[in-house]
C-alpha positions in Angstrom: 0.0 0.0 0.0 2.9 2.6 1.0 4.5 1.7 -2.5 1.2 3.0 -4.7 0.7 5.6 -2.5 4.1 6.7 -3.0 4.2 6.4 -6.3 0.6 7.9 -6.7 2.1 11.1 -4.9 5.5 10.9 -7.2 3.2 10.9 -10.2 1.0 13.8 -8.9 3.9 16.0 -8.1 5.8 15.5 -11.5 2.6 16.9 -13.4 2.7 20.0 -12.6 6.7 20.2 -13.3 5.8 18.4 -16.7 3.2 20.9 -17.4 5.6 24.2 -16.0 8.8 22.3 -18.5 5.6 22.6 -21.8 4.9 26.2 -20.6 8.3 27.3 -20.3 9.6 25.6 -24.0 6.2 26.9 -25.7 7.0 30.6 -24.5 10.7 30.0 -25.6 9.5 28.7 -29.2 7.3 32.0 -29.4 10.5 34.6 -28.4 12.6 33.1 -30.9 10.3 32.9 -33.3 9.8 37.0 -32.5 13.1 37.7 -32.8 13.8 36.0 -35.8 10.7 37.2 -37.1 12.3 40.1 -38.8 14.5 37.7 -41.2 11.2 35.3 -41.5 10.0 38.5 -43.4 12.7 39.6 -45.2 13.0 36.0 -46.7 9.5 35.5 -47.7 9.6 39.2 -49.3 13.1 39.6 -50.1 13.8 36.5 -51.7 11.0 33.6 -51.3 8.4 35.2 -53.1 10.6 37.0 -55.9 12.1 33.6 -56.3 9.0 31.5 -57.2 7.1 34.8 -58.6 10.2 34.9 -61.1 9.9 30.9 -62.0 5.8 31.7 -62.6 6.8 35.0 -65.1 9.5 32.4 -67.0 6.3 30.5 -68.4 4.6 33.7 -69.2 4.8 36.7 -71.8 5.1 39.2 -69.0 6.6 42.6 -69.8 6.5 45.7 -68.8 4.2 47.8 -70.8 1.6 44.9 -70.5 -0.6 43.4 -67.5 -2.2 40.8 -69.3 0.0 37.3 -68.9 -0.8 34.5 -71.3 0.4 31.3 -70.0 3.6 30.5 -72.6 4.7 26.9 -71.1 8.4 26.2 -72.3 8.4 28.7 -75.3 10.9 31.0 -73.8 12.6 28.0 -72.6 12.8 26.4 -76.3 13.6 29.7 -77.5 17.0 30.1 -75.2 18.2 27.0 -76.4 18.5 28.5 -80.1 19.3 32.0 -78.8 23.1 33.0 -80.4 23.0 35.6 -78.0 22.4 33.3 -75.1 25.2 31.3 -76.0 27.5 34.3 -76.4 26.7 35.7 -73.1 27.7 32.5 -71.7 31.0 32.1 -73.4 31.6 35.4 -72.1 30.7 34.7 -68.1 32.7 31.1 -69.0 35.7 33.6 -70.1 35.3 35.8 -66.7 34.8 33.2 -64.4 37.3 31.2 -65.4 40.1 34.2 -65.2 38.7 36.2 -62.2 38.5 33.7 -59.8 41.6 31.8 -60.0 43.2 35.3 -60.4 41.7 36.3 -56.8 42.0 33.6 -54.8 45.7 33.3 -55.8 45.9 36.6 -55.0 43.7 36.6 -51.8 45.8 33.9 -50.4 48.8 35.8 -51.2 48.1 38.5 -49.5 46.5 36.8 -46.3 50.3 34.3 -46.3 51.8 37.9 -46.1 49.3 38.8 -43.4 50.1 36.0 -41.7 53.6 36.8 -40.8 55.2 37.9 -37.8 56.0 41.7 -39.1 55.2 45.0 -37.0 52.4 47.1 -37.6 50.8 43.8 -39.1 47.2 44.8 -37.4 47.4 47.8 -39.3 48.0 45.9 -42.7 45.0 43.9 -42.3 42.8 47.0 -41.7 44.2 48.4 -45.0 43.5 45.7 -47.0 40.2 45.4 -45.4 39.1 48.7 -46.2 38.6 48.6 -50.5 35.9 46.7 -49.6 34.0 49.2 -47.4 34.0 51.5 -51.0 31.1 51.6 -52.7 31.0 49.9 -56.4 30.5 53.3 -58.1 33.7 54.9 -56.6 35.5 51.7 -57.7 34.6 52.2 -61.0 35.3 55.7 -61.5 39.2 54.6 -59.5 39.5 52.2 -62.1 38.8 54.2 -65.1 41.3 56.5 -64.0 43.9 53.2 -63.5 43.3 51.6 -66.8 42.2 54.0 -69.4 43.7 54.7 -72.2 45.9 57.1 -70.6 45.3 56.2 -67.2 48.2 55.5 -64.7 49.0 51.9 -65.5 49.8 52.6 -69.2 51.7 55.7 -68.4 53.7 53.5 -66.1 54.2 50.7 -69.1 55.3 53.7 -71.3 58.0 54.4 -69.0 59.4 50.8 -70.2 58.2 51.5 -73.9 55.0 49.4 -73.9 52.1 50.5 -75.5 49.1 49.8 -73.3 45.5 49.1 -74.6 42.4 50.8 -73.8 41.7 48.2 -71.3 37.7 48.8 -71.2 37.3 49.7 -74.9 39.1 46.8 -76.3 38.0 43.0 -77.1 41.1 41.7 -76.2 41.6 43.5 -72.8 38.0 44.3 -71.3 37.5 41.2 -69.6 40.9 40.5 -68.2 40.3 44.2 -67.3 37.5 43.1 -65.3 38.9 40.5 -63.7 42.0 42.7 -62.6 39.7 44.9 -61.0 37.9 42.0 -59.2 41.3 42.1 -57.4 40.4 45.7 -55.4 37.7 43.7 -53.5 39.3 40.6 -52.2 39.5 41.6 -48.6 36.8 39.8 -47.8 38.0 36.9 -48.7 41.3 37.4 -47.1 40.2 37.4 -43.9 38.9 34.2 -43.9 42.0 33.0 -45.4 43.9 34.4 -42.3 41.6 33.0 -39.7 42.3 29.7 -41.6 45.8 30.3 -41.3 45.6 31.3 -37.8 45.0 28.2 -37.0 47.5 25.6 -38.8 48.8 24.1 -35.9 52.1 25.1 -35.4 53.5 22.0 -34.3 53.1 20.8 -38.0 55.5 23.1 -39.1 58.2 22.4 -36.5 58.2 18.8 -37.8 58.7 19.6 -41.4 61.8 21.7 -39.7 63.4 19.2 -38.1 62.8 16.7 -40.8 65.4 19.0 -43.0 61.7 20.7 -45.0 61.9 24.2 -46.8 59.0 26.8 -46.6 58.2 25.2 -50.5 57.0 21.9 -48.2 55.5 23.8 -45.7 53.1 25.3 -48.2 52.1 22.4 -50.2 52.5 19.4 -47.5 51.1 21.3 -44.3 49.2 24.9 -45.6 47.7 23.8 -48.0 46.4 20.6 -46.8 44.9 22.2 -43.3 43.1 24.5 -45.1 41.7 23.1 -47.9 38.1 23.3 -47.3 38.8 27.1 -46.9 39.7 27.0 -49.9 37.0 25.3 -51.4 34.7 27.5 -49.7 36.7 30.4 -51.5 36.5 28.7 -54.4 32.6 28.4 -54.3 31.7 31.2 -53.1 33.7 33.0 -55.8 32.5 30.8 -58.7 28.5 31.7 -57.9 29.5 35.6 -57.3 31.5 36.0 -60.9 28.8 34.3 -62.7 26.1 36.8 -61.4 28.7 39.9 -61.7 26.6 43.1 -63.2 27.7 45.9 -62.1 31.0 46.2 -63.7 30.2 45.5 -67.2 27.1 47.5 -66.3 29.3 50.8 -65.5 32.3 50.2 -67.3 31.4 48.8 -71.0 27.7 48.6 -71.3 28.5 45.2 -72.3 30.4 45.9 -75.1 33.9 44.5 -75.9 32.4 40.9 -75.0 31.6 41.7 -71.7 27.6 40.8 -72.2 27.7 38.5 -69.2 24.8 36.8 -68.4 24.1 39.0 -65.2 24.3 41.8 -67.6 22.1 40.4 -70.4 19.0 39.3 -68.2 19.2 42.9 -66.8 19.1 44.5 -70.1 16.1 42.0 -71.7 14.4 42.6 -68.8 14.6 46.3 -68.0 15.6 47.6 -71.1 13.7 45.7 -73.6 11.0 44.6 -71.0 10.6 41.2 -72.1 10.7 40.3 -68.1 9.2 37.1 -69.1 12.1 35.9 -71.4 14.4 37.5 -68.9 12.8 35.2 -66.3 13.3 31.9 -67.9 17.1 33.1 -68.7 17.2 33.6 -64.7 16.5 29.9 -64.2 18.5 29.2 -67.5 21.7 31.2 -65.3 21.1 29.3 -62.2 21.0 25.7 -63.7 24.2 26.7 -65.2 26.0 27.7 -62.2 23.9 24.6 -60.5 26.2 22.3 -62.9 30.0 24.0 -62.1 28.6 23.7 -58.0 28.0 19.9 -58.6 31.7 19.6 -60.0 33.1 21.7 -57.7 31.7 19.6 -55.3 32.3 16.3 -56.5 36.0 17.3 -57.1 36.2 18.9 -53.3 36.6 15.0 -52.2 39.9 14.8 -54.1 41.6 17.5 -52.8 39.5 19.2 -49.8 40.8 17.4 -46.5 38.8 17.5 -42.9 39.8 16.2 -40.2 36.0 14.4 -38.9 
């Protein structure tokens, strides 16, 4: 008898603390709901609906002297398929991508080994290099028109050695690669996680390629490089998606002209220029299935050369 009772009072008092424990999680759902409520919103406004509302306007004739949509199905999509333009736009981005982004992480990575070392003032340097990206885009471009026009600073410099530089943004040879240098302004960013990657190669990795007779050459490419690698692929990534969607600089600097009609650029100007929003749309989607592809390589080859330690 003393055991029920026991128990019957054991089981009576561990309600109300069961109830008190539903209470307590149930408010704790609601605050953080609240408090992330202002990104909920931003989301669903910013980005959710846009997103699918963009996907509904591909199968559409939407544009922007007309309200009246008539459902199109995969015209536009048929349509892109056959487009020379299209295809021209994306031999371009291919010709960006494929320059810029080597070209910055290479240097990004340079610059955060050099930021790195043991040097005075090196807090200092870090702010410096930080700072180009705190600059908005349309100071950038007026900088870099003054740096490589046609008789801008860097080809007065190469006429002090008797080259003859080109009109870097007015030029189908050089407008891209002109592009990509300029890329180079803003790599900050990405040097800073390449230094807090850096920051924390264990040290006692490099004491044992010291005493087994290694150079700073084995350092790099048996230790560095190795520990951190999926920086590096996250670099890599990161970069790949940004260059394919970059606008702006072709935008401001060649109107893309000079092959420069990226992508980014040419959905902008068939959907706010010409107003075909509907066609500019499906090449959205079109744009994203292409950068979809180089992220499923990228990621396949990560597995080859991107090391973690789990």
């Amino acid at each position: 008898m003393k055991t029920k009772e026991t128990e019957k009072k054991r089981t009576e008092a561990g309600k109300p603390h069961k109830k008190r424990r539903h209470q307590y999680n149930r408010r704790e759902a609601v605050l953080g709901y609240l408090f992330a409520s202002p990104w909920l919103i931003g989301f669903v406004v910013l980005m959710a609906f846009p997103l699918c509302y963009s996907l509904y306007l591909s199968f559409t004739n939407a544009t922007t002297t007309t309200m009246n949509l008539n459902w199109k199905g995969l015209d536009f999509y048929k349509v892109i398929i056959k487009d020379p333009v299209f295809w021209e736009s994306v031999g371009n981005t291919l010709k960006f991508v494929l320059l810029s982004v080597p070209l910055n992480l290479l240097f990004s990575l340079y610059l955060a080994l050099l930021l790195n070392a043991k040097v005075p003032g090196r807090k200092m340097f870090r702010a410096l290099y930080y700072i180009p990206t705190l600059v908005t885009i349309v100071a950038v471009v007026f900088l870099w028109k003054q740096l490589l026009g046609s008789s801008g600073v860097v080809n007065e410099l190469l006429g002090v050695f008797g080259i003859e530089g080109p009109d870097w943004f007015h030029d189908y040879k050089w407008a891209t690669p002109g592009l990509a240098i300029m890329g180079m302004w803003s790599v900050g960013g990405t040097v800073v996680i390449f230094l807090s990657a850096l920051t924390d190669v264990p040290v006692e990795l490099y004491e044992a390629v010291e005493v087994d007779g290694g150079n700073w050459f084995t350092k790099f490419f048996h230790v560095t490089l190795p520990s951190i690698s999926p920086i590096v692929f996250y670099n890599l990534l990161t970069a790949t998606i940004a260059a394919f969607q970059t606008f702006v600089q072709p935008m401001l600097m060649t109107s893309g002209e000079y092959n420069t009609n990226y992508l980014g650029y040419y959905i902008y100007n068939t959907g706010f220029t010409v107003g075909r929003q509907g066609y500019a749309s499906a090449l959205s989607w079109m744009m994203l299935v292409i950068v979809g592809i180089f992220v499923i390589v990228i990621q396949v080859a990560r597995k080859k050369w991107a090391f973690y330690n789990d």
